[in-house]
FIBA-36502 format. One record per residue (C-alpha): z, y, x; residue number from 1. Coordinates in steps of 0.1 Angstrom, whole numbers. Example, Ala and Ser with C-alpha at 12.3 -4.5 7.8 and 13.67 -1.06 7.14 Angstrom:
      Z      Y      X    k
     78    -45    123    1
     71    -11    137    2
***
This chain:
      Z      Y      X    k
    648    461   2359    1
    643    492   2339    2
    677    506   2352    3
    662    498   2390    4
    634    512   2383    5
    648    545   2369    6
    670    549   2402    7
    646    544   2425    8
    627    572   2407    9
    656    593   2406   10
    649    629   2426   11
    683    640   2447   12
    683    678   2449   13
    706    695   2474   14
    719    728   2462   15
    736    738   2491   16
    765    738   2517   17
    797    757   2514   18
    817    764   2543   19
    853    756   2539   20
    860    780   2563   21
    842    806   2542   22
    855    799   2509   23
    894    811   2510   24
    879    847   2516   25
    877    848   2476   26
    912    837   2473   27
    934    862   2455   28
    959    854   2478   29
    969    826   2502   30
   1001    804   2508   31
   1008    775   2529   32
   1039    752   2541   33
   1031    734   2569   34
   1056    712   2593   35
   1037    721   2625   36
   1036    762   2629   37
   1048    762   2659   38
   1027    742   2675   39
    996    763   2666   40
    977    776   2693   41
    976    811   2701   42
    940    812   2691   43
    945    794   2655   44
    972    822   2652   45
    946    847   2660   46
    920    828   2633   47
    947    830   2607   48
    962    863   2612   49
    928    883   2617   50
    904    857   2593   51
    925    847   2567   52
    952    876   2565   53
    982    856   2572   54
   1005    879   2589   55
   1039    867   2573   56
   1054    835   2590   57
   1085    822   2574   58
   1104    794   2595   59
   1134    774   2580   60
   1147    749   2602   61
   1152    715   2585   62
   1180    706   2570   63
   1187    673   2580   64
   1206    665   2618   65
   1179    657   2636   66
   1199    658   2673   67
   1195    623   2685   68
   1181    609   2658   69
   1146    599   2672   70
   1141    578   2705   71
   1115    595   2723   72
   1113    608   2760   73
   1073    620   2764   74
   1065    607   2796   75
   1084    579   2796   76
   1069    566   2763   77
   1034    562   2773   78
   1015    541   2788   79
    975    535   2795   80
    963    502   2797   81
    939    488   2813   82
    912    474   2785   83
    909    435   2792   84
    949    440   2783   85
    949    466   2760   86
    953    447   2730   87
    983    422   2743   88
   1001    448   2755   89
    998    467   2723   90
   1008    432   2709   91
   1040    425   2732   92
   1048    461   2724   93
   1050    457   2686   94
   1071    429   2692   95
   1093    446   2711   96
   1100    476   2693   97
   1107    454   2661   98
   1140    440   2677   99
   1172    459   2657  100
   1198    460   2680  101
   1200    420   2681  102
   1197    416   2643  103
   1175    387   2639  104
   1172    385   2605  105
   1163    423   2598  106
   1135    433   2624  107
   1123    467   2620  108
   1092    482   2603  109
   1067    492   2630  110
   1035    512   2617  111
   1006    513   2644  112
    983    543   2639  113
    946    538   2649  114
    919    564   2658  115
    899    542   2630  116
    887    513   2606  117
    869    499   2630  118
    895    500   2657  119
    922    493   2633  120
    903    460   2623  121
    896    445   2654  122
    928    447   2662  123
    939    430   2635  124
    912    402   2629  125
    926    388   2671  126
    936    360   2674  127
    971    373   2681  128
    976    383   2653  129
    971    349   2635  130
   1011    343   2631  131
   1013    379   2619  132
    988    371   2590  133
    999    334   2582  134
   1036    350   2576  135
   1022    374   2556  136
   1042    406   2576  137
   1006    426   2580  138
    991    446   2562  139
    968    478   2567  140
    960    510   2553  141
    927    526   2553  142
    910    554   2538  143
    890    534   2508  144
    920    520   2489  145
    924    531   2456  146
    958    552   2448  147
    977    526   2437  148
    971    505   2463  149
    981    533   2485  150
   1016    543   2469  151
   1027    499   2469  152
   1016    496   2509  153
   1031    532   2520  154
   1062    515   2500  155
   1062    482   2516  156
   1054    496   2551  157
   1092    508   2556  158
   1108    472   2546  159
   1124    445   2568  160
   1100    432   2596  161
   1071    450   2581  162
   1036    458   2606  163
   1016    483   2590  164
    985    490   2605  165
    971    527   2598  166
    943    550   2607  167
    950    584   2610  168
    939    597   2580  169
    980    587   2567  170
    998    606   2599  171
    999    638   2581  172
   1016    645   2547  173
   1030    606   2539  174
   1064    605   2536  175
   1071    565   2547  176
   1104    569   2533  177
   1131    541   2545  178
   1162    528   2516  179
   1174    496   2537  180
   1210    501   2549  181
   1201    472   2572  182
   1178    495   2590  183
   1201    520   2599  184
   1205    514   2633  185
   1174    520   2648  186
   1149    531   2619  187
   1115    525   2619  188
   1087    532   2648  189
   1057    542   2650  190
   1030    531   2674  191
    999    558   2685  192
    971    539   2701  193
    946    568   2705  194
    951    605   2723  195
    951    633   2694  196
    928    656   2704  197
    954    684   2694  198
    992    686   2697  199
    997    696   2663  200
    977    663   2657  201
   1002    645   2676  202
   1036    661   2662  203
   1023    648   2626  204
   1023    616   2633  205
   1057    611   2653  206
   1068    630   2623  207
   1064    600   2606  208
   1096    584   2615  209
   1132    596   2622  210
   1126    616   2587  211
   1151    633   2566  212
   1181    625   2590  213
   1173    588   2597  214
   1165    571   2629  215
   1135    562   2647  216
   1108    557   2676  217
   1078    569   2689  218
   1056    553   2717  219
   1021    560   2729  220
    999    533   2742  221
    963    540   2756  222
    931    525   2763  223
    924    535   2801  224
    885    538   2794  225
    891    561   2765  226
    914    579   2781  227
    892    586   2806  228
    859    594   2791  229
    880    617   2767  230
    902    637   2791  231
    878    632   2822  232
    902    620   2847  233
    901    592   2874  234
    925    559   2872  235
    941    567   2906  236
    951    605   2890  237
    966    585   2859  238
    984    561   2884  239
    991    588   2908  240
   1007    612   2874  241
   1024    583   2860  242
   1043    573   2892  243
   1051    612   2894  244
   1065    608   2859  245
   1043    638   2847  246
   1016    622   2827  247
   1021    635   2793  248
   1021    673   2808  249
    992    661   2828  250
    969    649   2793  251
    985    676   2775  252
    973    703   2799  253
    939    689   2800  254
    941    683   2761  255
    950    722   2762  256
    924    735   2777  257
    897    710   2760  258
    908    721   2726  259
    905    763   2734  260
    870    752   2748  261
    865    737   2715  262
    879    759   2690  263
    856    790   2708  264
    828    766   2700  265
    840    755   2668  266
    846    791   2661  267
    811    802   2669  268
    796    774   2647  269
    813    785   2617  270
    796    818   2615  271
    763    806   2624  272
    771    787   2590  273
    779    817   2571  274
    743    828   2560  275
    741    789   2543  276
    770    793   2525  277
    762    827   2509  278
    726    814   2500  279
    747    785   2486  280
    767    809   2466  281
    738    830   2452  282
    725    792   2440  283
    758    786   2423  284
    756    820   2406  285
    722    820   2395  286
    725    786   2376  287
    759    799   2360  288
    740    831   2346  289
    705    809   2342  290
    684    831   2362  291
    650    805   2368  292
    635    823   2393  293
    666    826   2423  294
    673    789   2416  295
    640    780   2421  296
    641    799   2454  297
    669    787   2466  298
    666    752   2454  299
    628    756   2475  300
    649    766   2507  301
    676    736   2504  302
    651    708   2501  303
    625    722   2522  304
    608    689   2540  305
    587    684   2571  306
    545    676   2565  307
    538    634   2567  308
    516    650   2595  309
    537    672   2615  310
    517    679   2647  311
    552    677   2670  312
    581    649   2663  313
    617    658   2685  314
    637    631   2689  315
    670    640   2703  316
    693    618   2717  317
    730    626   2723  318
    752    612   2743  319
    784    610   2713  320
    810    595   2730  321
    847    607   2738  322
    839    632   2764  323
    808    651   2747  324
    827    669   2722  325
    814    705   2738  326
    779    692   2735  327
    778    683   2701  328
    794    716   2691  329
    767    734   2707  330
    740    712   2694  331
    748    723   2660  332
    749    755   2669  333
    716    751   2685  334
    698    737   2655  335
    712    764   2633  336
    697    790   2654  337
    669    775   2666  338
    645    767   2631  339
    650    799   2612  340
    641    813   2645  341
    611    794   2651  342
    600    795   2613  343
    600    830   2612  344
    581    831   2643  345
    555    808   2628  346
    552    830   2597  347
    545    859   2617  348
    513    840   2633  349
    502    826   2603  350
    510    792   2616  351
    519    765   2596  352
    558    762   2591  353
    558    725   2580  354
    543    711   2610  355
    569    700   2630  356
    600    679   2623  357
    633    668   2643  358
    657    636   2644  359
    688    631   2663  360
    705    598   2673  361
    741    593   2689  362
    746    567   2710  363
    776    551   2726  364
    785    524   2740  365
    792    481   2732  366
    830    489   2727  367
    820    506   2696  368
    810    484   2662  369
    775    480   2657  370
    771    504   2629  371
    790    530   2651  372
    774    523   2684  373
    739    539   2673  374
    735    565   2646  375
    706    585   2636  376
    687    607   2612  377
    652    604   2598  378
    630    631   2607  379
    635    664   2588  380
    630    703   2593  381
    656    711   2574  382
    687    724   2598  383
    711    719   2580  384
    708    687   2575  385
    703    683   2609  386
    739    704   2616  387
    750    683   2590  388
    744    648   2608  389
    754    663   2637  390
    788    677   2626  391
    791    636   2615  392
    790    624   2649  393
    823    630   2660  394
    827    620   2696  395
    842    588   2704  396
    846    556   2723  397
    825    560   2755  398
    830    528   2786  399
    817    540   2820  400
    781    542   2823  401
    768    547   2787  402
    743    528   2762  403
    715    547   2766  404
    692    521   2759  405
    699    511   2726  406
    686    549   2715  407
    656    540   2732  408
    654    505   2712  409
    656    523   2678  410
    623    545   2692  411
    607    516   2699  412
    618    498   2664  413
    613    530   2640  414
    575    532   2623  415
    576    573   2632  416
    576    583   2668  417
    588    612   2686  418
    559    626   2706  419
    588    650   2725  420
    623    635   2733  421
    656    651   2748  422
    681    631   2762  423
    715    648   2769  424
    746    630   2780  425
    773    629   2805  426
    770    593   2821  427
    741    575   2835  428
    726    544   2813  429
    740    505   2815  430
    723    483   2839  431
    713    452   2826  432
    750    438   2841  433
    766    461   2821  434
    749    452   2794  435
    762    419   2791  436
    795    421   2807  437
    803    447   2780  438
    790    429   2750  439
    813    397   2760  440
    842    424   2744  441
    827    413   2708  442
    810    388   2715  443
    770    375   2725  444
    767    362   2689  445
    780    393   2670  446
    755    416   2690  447
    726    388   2682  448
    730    389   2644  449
    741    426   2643  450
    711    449   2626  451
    682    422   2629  452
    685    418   2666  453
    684    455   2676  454
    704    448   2706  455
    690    425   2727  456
    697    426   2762  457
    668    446   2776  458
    682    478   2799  459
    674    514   2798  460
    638    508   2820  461
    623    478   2801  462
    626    499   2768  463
    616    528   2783  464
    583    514   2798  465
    575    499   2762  466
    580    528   2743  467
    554    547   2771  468
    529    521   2769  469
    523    526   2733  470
    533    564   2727  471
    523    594   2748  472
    557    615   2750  473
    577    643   2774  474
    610    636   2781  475
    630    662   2793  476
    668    651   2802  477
    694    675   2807  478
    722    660   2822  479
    762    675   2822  480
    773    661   2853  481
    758    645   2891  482
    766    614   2882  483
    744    610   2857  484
    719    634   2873  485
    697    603   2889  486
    694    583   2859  487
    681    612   2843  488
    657    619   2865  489
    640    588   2868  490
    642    588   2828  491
    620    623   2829  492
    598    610   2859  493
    586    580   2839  494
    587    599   2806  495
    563    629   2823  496
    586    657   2815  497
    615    674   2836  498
    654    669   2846  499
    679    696   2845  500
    717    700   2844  501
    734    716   2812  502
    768    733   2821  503
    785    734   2789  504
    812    754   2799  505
    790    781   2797  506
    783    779   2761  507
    763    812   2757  508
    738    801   2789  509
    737    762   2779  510
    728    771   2741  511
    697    795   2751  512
    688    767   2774  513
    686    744   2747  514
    671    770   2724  515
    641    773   2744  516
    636    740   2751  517
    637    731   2717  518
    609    758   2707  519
    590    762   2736  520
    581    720   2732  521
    576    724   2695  522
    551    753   2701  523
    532    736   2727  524
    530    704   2710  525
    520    725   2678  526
    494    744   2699  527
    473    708   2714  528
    487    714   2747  529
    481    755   2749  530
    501    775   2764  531
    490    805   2749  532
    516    806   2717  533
    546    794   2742  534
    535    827   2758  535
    539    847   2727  536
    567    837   2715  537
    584    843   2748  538
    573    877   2749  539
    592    880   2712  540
    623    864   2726  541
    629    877   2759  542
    673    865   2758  543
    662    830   2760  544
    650    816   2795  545
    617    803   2801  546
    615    761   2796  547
    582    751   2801  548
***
């Protein structure tokens, strides 16, 4: 009891946040070996030449014959799936690729690389994989096992007939290394279930196999929903690129142009982190030569919190699944420019800095586990915390039209309320038919027990309308595409605030957007409904648009 005691009474100081991308600038020098330089973009070239220094490339081809030595044609080695038969196909596959040239008795190794746990798991708890697991021929690898653990399964995963299961965290840098004469003829293969989001991503993990001048095979098999919440294309284009034997180019081209979308954004978000990490560094310093008074200061700014009574509560929610990558990104930079902005702007007024406080939640959709299908924050003023649980949510799974209510259901469940919310997102909400056709995917019971009922089977509306009747909120929705533009705009009708579409492909207009909307609700909530200070403070920060 005493030691429970003594941790619940423990105080957890944050001291900081250091940029990785920050902290080889103090190298004395820097030197790398890498497998995948050619496959760099031309703007992670840029990064590296211009950021980092690295001018001088060095390329040795490998020494081993690789001509002929992996079986691999890209777009005939693909295929997307429809989901109801994702998982037997990826099944029938498995089997397949384990046959060695006729020998029975000495199938190959197959390893099967998942996008995650959760994935990696459900895949393996199916009912067809019951034989798999009785004979003992299964096994998985995942990020928490200890090193030991890791060096025996990375050792058993190239023997006779072995199916390792893997998340991606062990497609770069593990050498699966193959001594069994008997598998000479065909080597081992590896299995992608998921779309990398880069190339270089993608060359890692075929690397896997047909190493050091053995054999091997690669194949890609894809869910058709992910696919096409992540690379925003249509079934009859995948059908249509498939049948015109072009579909790898065709996902690659798309994956292309996503990622230099991306990496602008990802760019831009690392220098809006760069003032953190040098207040980080002064921290560091000032403990190291024990001078009170900085760390105090800095230790002050770090664990700054909102006031119990905050006069305005944001609630944003965020669409987080495949396709929403861009919006993220732009959320973070958004929260890192937006409360040092609007702090200082309070200071100058003499207005009270602690009184108002934000939380995010990411929502997806009922193909997700329940502890990934709905995340969130508690409320805090502190952006970088906020940046920090948003840089967390990395964008994934996603199933037609999205589950938009279960982010309304935590509102309704949580003791704090929002008295503004934001909804952004790229799809409209389930209907209540969605709602439990898509939960049949896990299961009625598993959605029933999962965290204390959350997810019962009311739709977007019914929450809604109970979290109005007892809360007087604005909503304001801002919605990236048409089709999810009248959803939205019935949300913001019933929710007495306004709809409006976010192009994200303009990242420098889509970030003031959200700049002002975020501080020109805050103020006006702040303010009792007064205009007056919205005013003001538009008059100090005449790049953003008007909101209000």
């Amino acid at each position: 009891l005493p030691q429970n005691v003594d941790e619940r009474l423990t105080w957890f100081l944050k001291c900081g946040s250091f940029s990785y991308s920050e902290i080889p600038n103090d190298f004395y020098a820097i030197m790398g070996v890498t497998g995948t330089l050619n496959s760099l973009s031309q703007k992670e070239h840029y990064v590296m030449q211009n950021s980092y220094g690295v001018e001088k490339y060095v390329i040795m081809p490998s020494l081993f014959d690789k001509s002929g030595k992996l079986d691999y044609s890209k777009n005939k080695d693909i295929n997307v799936i429809k989901p109801e038969y994702f998982y037997s196909q990826l099944h029938s596959i498995i089997e397949g690729y384990q046959i060695n040239g006729g020998d029975d008795a000495n199938q190959r190794p197959v390893i099967v690389f998942f996008k995650n746990e959760h994935k990696l798991k459900f895949f393996y708890d199916l009912d067809v994989c019951e034989t798999w697991r009785l004979n003992d021929v299964i096994q998985i690898l995942t990020p928490d096992l200890c090193d030991k653990e890791k060096q025996v399964k990375i050792l058993n995963a190239t023997k006779v007939a072995a199916i390792t299961l893997a998340t991606e965290e062990y497609g770069r840098g593990i050498d699966f290394k193959v001594f069994d004469k008997k598998l000479d003829l065909k080597g081992m293969h590896v299995e992608l279930t998921y779309w990398p989001e880069t190339l270089a991503e993608e060359i890692q993990i075929k690397g896997r196999t047909a190493r050091q001048g053995q054999k091997g095979s690669f194949h890609i098999i894809l869910n058709e929903n992910e696919v096409k919440d992540q690379c925003e294309i249509s079934s009859e284009e995948i059908k249509t690129h498939k049948d015109n034997g072009n579909l790898y180019e065709q996902l690659n081209s798309i994956r292309n142009k996503v990622f230099a979308v991306l990496y602008d954004e990802a760019f831009n978000y690392v220098r809006q982190l760069r003032p953190i990490h040098k207040e980080s560094e002064e921290l560091a310093m000032a403990l190291r030569n024990n001078n009170i008074a900085i760390a105090k200061e800095k230790l002050l700014l770090f664990n700054k919190g909102a006031n119990i009574q905050s006069a305005a509560k944001l609630s944003i929610l965020i669409d987080a699944t495949g396709s929403m990558s861009s919006c993220l990104n732009q959320c973070k930079i958004v929260i890192q420019k937006t409360i040092p902005k609007l702090v200082s702007f309070l200071k100058s007024k003499n207005m009270d800095t602690d009184s108002f406080e934000i939380q995010c939640l990411g929502f997806r959709n009922y193909n997700a586990p329940e502890d990934a299908i709905l995340r969130y924050c508690s409320f805090t003023s502190n952006e970088n915390e906020l940046s920090d649980f948003i840089h967390s949510l990395r964008a994934s799974y996603g199933w037609g039209e999205e589950a938009i209510e279960v982010a309304f259901k935590q509102l309704n469940r949580q003791k704090k309320k929002p008295n503004i919310v934001m909804l952004m997102g790229d799809a409209p909400a389930n209907s209540k038919q969605d709602i439990k056709q898509k939960k049949k995917e896990r299961g009625e019971q598993y959605w029933q027990k999962a965290r204390d009922g959350l997810f019962t089977d009311l739709d977007w509306k019914q929450e809604l309308d109970i979290f109005m009747k007892d809360n007087d909120p604005n909503i304001f929705c801002f919605y990236l595409t048409n089709w999810a533009k009248s959803n939205f705009d019935d949300i913001a009708r019933i929710g007495n605030g306004k709809s409006m579409h976010l192009n994200v492909k303009n990242q420098d207009k889509s970030v003031a957007l959200l700049q002002a909307a975020l501080s020109e609700t805050i103020l006006y909530k702040m303010n009792n409904g007064n205009m007056d200070i919205v005013e003001e403070f538009r008059r100090e920060s005449r790049n953003l648009p008007t909101f209000l």
